[in-house]
N, C-alpha and C positions, 0 to 999 in steps of 0.2 A: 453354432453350427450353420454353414451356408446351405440358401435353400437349394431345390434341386430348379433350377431353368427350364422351360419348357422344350427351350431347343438353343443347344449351340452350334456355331459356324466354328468350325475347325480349322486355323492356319490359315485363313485366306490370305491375297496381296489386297490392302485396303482403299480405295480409292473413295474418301468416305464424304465426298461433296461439297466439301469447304474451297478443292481446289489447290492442296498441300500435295508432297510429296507421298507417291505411295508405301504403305508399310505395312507390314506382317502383323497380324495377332486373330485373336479369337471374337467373337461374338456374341455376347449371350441376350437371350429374350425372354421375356415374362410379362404375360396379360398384356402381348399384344406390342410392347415396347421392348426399347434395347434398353436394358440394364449392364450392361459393362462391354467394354471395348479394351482388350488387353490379354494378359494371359489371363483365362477362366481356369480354374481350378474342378470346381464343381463339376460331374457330368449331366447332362442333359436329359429328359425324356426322350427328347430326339437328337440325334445329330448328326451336323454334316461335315464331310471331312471336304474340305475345303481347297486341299493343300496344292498350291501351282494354278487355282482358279483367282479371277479377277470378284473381288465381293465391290459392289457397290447397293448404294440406296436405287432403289424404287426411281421409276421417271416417273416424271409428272407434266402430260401432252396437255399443252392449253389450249390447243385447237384442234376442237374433233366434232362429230354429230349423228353422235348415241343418239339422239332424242327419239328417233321413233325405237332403236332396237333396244333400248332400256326397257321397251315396255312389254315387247315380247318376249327379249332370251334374256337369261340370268350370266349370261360368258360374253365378254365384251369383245369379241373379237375383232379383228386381229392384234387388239393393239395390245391385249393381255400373253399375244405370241411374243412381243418386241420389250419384253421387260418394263411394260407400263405398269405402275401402280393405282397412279390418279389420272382420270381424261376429263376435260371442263369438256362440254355442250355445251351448245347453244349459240355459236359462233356466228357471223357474219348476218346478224339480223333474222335468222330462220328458226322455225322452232312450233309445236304444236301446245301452246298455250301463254296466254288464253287465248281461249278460242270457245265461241258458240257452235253450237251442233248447227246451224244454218252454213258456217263456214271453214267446216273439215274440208270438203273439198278443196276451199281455195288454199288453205294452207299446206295440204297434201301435192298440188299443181305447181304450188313455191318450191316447196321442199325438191321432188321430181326435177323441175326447171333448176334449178339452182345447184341443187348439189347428186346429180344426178342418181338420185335412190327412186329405184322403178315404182311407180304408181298404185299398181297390185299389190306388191309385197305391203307399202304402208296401210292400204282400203285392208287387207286383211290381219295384218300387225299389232293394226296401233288400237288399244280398247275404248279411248274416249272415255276413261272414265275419272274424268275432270270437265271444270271449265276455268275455272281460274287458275292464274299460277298457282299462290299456295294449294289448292286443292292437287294442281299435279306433283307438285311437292310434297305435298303430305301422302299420296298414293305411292310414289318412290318411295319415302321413306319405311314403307314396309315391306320393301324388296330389298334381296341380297343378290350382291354380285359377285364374280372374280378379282374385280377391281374396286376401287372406291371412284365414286364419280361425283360433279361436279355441275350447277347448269348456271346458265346466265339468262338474263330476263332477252327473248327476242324482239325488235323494234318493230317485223312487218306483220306478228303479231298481235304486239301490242296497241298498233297503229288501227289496225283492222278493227281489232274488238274494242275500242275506243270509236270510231270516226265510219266504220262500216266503209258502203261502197266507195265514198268518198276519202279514206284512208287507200283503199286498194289503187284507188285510179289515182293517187297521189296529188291530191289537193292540199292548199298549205292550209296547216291547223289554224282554229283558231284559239282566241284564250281559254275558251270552257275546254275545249280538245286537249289542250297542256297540261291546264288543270288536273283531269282526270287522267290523263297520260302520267303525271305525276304523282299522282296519287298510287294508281293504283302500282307502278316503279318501286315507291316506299313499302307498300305491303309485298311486295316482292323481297327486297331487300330482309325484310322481317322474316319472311321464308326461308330463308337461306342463299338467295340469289347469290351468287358471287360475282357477279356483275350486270352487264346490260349491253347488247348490241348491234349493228346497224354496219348498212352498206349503202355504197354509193357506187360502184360500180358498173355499167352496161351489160356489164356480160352476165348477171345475177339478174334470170329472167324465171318466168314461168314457166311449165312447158306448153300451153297454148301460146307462148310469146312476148307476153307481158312483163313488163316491166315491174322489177321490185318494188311493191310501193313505200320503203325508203329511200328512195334514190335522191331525191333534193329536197329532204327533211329540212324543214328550215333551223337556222341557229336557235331560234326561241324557244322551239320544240326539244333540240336535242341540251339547249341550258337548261329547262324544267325537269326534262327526265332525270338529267347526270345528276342536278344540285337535288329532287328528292333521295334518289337514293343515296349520296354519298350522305349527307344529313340525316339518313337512317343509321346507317353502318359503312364500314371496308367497303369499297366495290369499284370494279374497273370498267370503261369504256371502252369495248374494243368497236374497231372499224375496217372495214375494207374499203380502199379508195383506188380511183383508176387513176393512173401517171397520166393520162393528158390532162385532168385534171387537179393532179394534186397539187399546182401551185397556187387554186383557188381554195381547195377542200381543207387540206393541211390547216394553213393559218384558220380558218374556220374553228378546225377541230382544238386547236392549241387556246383560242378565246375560251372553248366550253370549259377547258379543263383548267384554265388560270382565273375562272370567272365559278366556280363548283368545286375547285383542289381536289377535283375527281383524278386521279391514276387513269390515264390512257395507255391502249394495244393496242397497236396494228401491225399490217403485214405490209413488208419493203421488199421488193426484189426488181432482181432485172431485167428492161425490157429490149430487145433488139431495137427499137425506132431512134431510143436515146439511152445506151447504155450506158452514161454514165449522169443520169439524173437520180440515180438514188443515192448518189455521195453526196449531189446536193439535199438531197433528202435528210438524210442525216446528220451533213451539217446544222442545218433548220433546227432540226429535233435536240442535238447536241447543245446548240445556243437555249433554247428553251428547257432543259435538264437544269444549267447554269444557270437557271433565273429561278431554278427552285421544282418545275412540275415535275412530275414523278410519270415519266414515259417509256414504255416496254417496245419494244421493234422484234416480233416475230419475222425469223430469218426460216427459210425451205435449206433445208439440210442438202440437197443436189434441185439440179434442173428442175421444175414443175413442166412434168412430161406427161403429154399425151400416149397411150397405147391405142393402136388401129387394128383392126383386124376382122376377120369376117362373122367372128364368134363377139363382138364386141359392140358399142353402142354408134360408133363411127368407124370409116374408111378411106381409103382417098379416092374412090368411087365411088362412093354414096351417089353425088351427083350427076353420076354418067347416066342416061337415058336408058341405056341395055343394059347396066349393071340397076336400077330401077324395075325394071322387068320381071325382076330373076328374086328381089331386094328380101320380100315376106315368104321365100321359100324355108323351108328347114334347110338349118345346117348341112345334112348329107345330100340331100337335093340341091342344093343351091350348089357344094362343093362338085357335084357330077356338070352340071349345067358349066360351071367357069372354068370347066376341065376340056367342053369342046373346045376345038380349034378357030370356031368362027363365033363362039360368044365370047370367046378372048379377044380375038380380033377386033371384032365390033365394037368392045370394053374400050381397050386400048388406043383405037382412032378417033375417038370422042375425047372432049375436055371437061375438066370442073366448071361448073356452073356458082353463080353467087347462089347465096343462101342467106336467111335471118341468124342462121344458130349459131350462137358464139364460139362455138367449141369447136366449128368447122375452118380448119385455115386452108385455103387453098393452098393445094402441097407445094410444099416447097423441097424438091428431095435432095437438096444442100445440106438440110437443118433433118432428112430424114434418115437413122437408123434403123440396123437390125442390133436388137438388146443384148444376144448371146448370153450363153451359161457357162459361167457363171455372170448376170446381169453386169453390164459396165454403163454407168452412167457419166461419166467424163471421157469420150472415145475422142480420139482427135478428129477433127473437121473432115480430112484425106476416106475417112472411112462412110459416111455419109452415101447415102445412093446415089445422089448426083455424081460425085467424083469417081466413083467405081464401077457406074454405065460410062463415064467416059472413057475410062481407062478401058473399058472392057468395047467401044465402039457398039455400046445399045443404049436404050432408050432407059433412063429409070422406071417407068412406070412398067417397064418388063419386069424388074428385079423387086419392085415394090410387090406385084400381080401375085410374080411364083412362088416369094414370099411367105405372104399368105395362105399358099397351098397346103405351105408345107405342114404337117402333126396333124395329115387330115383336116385341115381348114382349119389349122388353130394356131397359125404362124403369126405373133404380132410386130408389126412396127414399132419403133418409138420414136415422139417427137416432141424436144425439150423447145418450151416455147418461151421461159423464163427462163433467167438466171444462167442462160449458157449464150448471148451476144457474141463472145470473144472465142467461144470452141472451149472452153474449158470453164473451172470450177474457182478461179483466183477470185472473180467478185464475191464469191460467197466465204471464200475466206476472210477477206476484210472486212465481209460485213459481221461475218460469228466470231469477229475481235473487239465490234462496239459493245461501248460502256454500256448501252440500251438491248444488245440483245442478247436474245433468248432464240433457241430452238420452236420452228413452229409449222402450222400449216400440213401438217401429216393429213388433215383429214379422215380422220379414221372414223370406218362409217358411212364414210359419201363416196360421190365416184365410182358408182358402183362399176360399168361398165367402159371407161376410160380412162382412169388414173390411178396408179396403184402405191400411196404413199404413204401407208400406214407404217411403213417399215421404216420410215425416217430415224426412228431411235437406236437401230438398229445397227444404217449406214452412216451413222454419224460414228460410233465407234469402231466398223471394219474398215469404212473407206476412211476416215479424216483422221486416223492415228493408226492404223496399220497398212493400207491396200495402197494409199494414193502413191502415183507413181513422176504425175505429170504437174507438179508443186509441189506447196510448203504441205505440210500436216500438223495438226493437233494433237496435244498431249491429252492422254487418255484422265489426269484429272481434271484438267480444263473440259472436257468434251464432258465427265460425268454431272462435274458441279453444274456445268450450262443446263442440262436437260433434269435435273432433280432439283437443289437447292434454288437454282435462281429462277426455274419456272416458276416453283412453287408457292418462292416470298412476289412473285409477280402477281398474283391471283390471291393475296393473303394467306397462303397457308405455310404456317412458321412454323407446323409440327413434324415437318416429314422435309423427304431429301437431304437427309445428314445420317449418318455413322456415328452414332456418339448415345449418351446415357440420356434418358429421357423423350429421346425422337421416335415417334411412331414405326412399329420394326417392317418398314417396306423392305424390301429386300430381292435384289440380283447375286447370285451367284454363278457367273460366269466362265465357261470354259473358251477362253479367251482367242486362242491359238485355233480353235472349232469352229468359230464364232464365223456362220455364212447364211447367205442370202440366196434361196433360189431364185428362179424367172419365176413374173407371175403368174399365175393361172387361174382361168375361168372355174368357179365352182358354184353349185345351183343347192344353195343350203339355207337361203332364205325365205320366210314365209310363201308360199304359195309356186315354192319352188323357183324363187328369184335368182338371178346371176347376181353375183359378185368376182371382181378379181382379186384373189391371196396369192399372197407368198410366203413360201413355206422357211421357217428359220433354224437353223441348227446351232447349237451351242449354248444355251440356256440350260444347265444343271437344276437351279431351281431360281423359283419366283416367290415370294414370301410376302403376304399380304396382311399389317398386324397380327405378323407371328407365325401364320400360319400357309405352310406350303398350296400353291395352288397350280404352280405348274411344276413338272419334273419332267427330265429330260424332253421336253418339247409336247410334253402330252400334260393335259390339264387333269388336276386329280379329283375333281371334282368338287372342293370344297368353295364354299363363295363367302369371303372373310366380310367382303367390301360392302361398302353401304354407300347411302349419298351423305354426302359433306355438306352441311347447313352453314354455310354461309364463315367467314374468315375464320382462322383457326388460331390461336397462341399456344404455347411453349409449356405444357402444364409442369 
């Protein structure tokens, strides 16, 4: 007698991860896995009928940063909106442990500076109730979530609570500093780390200013840490590196990793100054594949775009003097004030000033957008403010202004600063055609108030296999396998991202043809009544999280399957 399934997927079209041709059949699950892929016979305790819907595996986002809001909400949002299963933390060197209670602050000023999650929300969020990694590991590990997550050991971290002021203010280690950098690496990895990592980048500042203090981590430093923890267990190196210097960093980082046969990640995209340095890039990395290392290249699914707005953490006025004036008023007050005719004025005959902050480009309203609903992130170049004040014989900075006006002061900008050099999306399709990459860079979690990319999983399947208009497109099982199976084996985890008997039953059930993306919007739902910007997503039937449904038609049902994921996973 067959037993009864806890729950079958009915008829669905299969797009099961491997990257084959889609096909029809059923799905059955039991404690948590898939137990058969075919016709089922048996009925299920639950079931779903399936039928003309798109079933895939569970994604699995390798770049995200949960790390403060694991500790206060149980719902991983948004990325458990966008079909996410698994999200790693800990990404780009940031992260709240270890850490001494002497230096919560400085890590909460990183975190703020870098991936812009507002200050309050964390002071009030996060409980500190660790100091070591495994101790914040072991406190996870009593938590349930919607999703299963994921952390990596962080370096400026790690650096700190090792080496103190002298780690912060970026002095080079020395050997007892490696040592114990190393050390305490391995007992990370023991925890469950799934990797380890660091930046180098300029633009990854504090918010007082300062600089990350991994920025010019020397080689010796980051051989110690890689070669302990791969020498423990599985574990990958991820990095963020800046294009003017990557043709110093790069070969750097490829010694660590042929010198420790540690697995390196990072993130490739492109830059307008030299948009076609990251084919050399990849060339680089390609030649090194070939010799054996085992190298991941997280690709941004569209543009990494700025949103501006007056509800938002930047503007393209910020640094006007009169728009300064007006700057810490409330929203509806500030909105009355930029509504006179001589605060506009005044606004408008003034210029951008320089600034320290990375995130501020002086506008350039060539490269600036209005986003439109339903959102378009590939608009052709003609549509930009610049070309549409002149077409129209005004100024941009008029159509940037009223803009903003509009939704009651909630009109945003967008402005694609990556990955759109040429007005469109073709470099990023050659690049989510290398043998190295992977989907990446969503950031889910950060960004609070200027970049809203958590939906990357999202738009990889409406725009790059159905919507795109203005090139090639991607087949919807290339795009599934990219963002479930081959994240997954990138970060060690062999249990999940497939369709088939045996695999951890993560689970998308898709209404395919549904399947959209609003504009983002500001919403104040975080600790201490924090802004974040979402977007809201339609076409998600259900979300299935070992076995068990957690989201249905787009509203969460409350169930939190997920747990944290200790450290590389095999194929039971």
């Amino acid at each position: 007698m067959t037993s009864t399934p806890d729950l079958v997927i009915r008829g669905g079209t299969i797009a099961d991860g491997k990257g084959g041709d889609l096909y029809e059949a059923d799905v059955a699950i039991s404690g948590g896995k898939i137990t058969e892929v075919g016709k089922v016979s048996a009925k299920g305790t639950e079931e779903i009928d399936a039928k003309g819907k798109l079933v895939a595996p569970g994604f699995v986002d390798v770049h995200t940063h949960y790390d403060g809001q694991v500790t206060w909400s149980q719902d991983i949002t948004p990325s458990s909106q966008n079909g996410v299963t698994t999200a790693i933390m800990g990404n780009c060197g940031v992260g709240f442990a270890p850490c001494r209670p002497s230096d919560h602050t400085r890590l909460i000023q990183l975190m703020e500076g870098v991936e812009d999650i507002p200050e309050p929300v964390l002071s009030a969020g996060i409980p500190w109730a660790w100091e070591s990694f495994p101790d914040y590991m072991e406190w996870l590990s009593k938590r349930s979530f919607d999703m299963d997550v994921g952390a990596q050991l962080p370096h400026a971290a790690l650096r700190v609570y090792v080496m103190g002021e002298r780690g912060a203010r970026r002095d080079p280690a020395t050997p007892d500093d490696n040592k114990a950098m190393a050390a305490l690496a391995g007992d990370a990895v023991r925890a469950g780390a799934l990797g380890f990592s660091t930046s180098r980048t300029l633009n990854h500042r504090t918010s007082t200013g300062d600089y990350t203090p991994t920025l010019k981590a020397g080689e010796d430093e980051l051989t110690a840490i890689a070669g302990a923890m791969h020498g423990v267990g599985r574990s990958v190196l991820q990095f963020v590196l800046d294009q003017s210097t990557v043709h110093e960093d790069l070969p750097m980082m490829l010694r660590v990793a042929e010198n420790t046969r540690c697995p390196i990640s990072f993130s490739v995209a492109q830059a307008d100054k030299a948009p076609r340095r990251w084919r050399q890039t990849m060339d680089t990395i390609n030649e090194a594949a070939a010799r054996g290392l085992s190298i991941t290249t997280q690709i941004a699914a569209r543009p990494v775009g700025l949103l501006l707005g007056l509800e938002l953490s930047r503007n393209p006025f910020q640094t006007h003097p009169s728009y300064r004036e007006i700057a810490r008023l409330p929203l509806a007050e500030r909105l009355a004030q930029l509504r006179r005719p001589e605060v506009r004025a005044a606004i408008l005959s003034e210029s951008a000033t320089a600034t320290d902050d990375p995130l501020f480009f002086r506008p350039n309203y060539d490269k600036m957008y209005l986003l439109g609903n339903p959102p378009d992130y590939e608009q052709p170049p003609e549509n930009a403010l610049g070309p549409q004040a002149r077409r129209q014989g005004r100024q941009p900075e008029e159509l940037a202004y009223d803009a903003m006006l509009t939704d009651e002061g909630r009109g945003m900008l967008y402005v694609p600063f990556l990955n759109y050099a040429d007005g469109n999306l073709d470099a990023v399709h050659e690049m989510l055609r290398e043998p190295s990459a992977v989907p990446g860079l969503s950031d889910g979690g950060a960004h609070c108030g200027i970049i809203c990319d958590a939906s990357f999983p999202t738009y990889l399947l409406t725009h790059w296999t159905r919507d795109r208009s203005r090139g090639e497109k991607l087949s919807i099982p290339f795009v599934v396998a990219a963002q479930s199976r081959k994240t997954a084996l990138s970060v060690g985890l062999h249990d999940r991202g497939v369709i088939a008997p045996g695999f951890k039953a993560d689970v998308n059930v898709i209404d395919y043809d549904r399947l959209h993306l609003h504009p983002p919007k500001v919403h104040y739902d975080l600790p201490v009544g924090g802004r974040r910007l979402l977007q809201q997503v339609d076409g998600y039937d259900a979300t299935i999280v070992s076995g068990i449904v957690t989201q249905r038609e787009g509203k969460a049902t409350g169930a939190r399957p997920g747990r944290l994921v200790r450290g590389a996973q095999g194929l039971n």
